[in-house]
N, C-alpha and C positions, 0 to 999 in steps of 0.2 A: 790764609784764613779760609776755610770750608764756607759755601755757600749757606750752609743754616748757619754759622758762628755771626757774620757777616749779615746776616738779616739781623740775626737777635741782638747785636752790636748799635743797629741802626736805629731797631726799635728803643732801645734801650737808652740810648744819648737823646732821642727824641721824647722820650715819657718824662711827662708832665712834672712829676712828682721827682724822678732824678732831677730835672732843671730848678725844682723849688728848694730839693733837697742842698744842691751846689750851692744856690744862692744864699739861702740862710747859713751855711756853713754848718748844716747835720750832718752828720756820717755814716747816713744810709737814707730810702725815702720811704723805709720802714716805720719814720718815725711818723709819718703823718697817718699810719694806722693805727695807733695809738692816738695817738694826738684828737681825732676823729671818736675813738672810743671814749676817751677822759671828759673827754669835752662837753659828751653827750652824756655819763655817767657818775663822774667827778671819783675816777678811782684814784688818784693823787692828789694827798692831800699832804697839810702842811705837819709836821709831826709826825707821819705816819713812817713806819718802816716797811721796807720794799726789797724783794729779792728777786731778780733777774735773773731769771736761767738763757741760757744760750745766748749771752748777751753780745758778744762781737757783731760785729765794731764798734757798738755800745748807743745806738742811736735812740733805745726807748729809753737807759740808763741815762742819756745825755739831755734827755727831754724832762725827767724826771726832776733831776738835776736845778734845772734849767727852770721849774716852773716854781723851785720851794728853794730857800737858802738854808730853812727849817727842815731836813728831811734824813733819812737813814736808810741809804743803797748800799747793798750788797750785790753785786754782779761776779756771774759763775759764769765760763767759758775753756772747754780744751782749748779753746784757739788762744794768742797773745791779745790782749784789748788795749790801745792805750790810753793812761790814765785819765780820768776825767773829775775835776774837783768833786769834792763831795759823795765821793764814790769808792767803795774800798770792792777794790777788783781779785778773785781769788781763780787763779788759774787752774779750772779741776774739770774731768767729766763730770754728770751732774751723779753717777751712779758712787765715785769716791766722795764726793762730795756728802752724798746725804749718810756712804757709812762713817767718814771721819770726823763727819762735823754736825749734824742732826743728833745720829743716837747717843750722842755722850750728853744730850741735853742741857748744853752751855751755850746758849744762844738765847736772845730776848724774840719772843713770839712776833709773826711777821701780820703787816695788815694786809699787803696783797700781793701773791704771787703774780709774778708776770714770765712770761717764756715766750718769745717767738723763732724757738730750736725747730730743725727740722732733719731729717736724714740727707743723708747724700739722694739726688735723685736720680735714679734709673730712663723715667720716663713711661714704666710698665707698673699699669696701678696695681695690680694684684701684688707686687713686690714693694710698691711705695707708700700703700695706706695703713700694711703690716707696721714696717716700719714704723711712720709716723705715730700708731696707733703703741707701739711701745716704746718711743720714747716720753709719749702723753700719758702713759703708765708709771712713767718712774718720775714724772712732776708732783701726778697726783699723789704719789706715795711721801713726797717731800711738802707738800703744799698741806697736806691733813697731819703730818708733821710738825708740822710751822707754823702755820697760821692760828693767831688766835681767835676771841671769841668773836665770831662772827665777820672774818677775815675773807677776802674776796681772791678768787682764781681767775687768769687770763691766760687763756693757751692757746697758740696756733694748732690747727687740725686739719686733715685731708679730707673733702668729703669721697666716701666711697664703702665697701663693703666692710662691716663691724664699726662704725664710726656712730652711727644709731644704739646700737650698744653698750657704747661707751657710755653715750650721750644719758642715756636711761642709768647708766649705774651712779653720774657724776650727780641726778636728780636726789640720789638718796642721801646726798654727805651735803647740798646747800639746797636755799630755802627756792631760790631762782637760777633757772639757767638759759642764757639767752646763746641764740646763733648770730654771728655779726657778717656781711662782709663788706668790710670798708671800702670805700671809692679807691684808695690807693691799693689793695688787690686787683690783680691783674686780671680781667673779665675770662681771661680763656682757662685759669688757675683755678684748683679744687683744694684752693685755699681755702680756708672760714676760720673766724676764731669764736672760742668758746670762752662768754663772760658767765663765771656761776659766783655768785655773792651771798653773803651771812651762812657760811660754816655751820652747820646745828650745832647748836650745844653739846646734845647727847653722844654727838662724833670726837668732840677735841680730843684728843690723845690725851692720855694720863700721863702725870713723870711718874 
């Protein structure tokens, strides 16, 4: 093991939130970014229907789960996820995803997206915020899809250059859009996630 693998290893078995994560028996300590958002926002509710992009290993799908016995997840992932009650898992990128299953518009309207996908990282932000920035492209394209009247988006984002940009275009399709970053993002990470809520009207897609 390379001297940086071996640091980040150390830090990693040491971070707070991995030892909360083991102990509660989640399957990532992702979930407590969420968990931190909900909490504060009340985007999981009982009844409500929920679509998970980038869900492996399934730790915000398993929180979701976990908070309603009343609820309707959908979780999308290239990767294998494995199962988790109350959760119907569909093994797809998210770009086949929305042409196989979105546009033939057989699907019941979602209340809130959630994603916390990200690209492979480089570690060179001019090549990792592109990235992030289109894969936050092709949520949003399934989330204003999806979502019904006045349906709430949550996305992991990079901060860095065109992220401001975004942020301004994501203002025109809901009524609020907030910057978050939870205690369990990692202080030196150009993580943040973007909560925007109530969909306008005049946006929902037409069938």
């Amino acid at each position: 093991m390379s001297k940086n693998s071996s640091k980040w290893y150390k830090a990693h078995i040491n971070d707070e939130f991995v030892k909360l994560a083991n102990k509660g028996n989640w399957r990532s300590r992702a979930v407590f970014k969420l968990k931190e958002i909900d909490e504060k926002y009340n985007l999981i509710t009982e009844n409500s229907n929920i679509l998970d992009l980038g869900s492996a290993p399934g730790g915000w799908s398993q929180y979701a789960a976990k908070k309603h016995k009343i609820i309707k997840i959908t979780a999308i992932d290239i990767l294998h996820m494995e199962s988790i009650h109350n959760v119907n898992f569909v093994q797809s990128d998210i770009e086949e995803f929305s042409e196989n299953y979105l546009k033939n518009k057989n699907f019941d309207k979602i209340d809130l997206v959630m994603s916390d996908i990200a690209p492979n990282i480089s570690g060179i932000e001019s090549a990792d915020v592109p990235a992030m920035l289109n894969l936050a492209d092709m949520v949003v394209e399934i989330a204003l899809n999806a979502l019904n009247d006045s349906g709430n988006l949550l996305i992991k984002l990079f901060q860095g250059k065109g992220t401001d940009d975004y942020l301004r275009d994501i203002r025109g399709h809901f009524d609020k859009v907030r910057i978050i970053k939870p205690k369990a993002s990692r202080s030196n990470s150009r993580e943040i996630y973007m909560l925007a809520t109530n969909l306008k009207k005049e946006l929902i897609t037409q069938d």
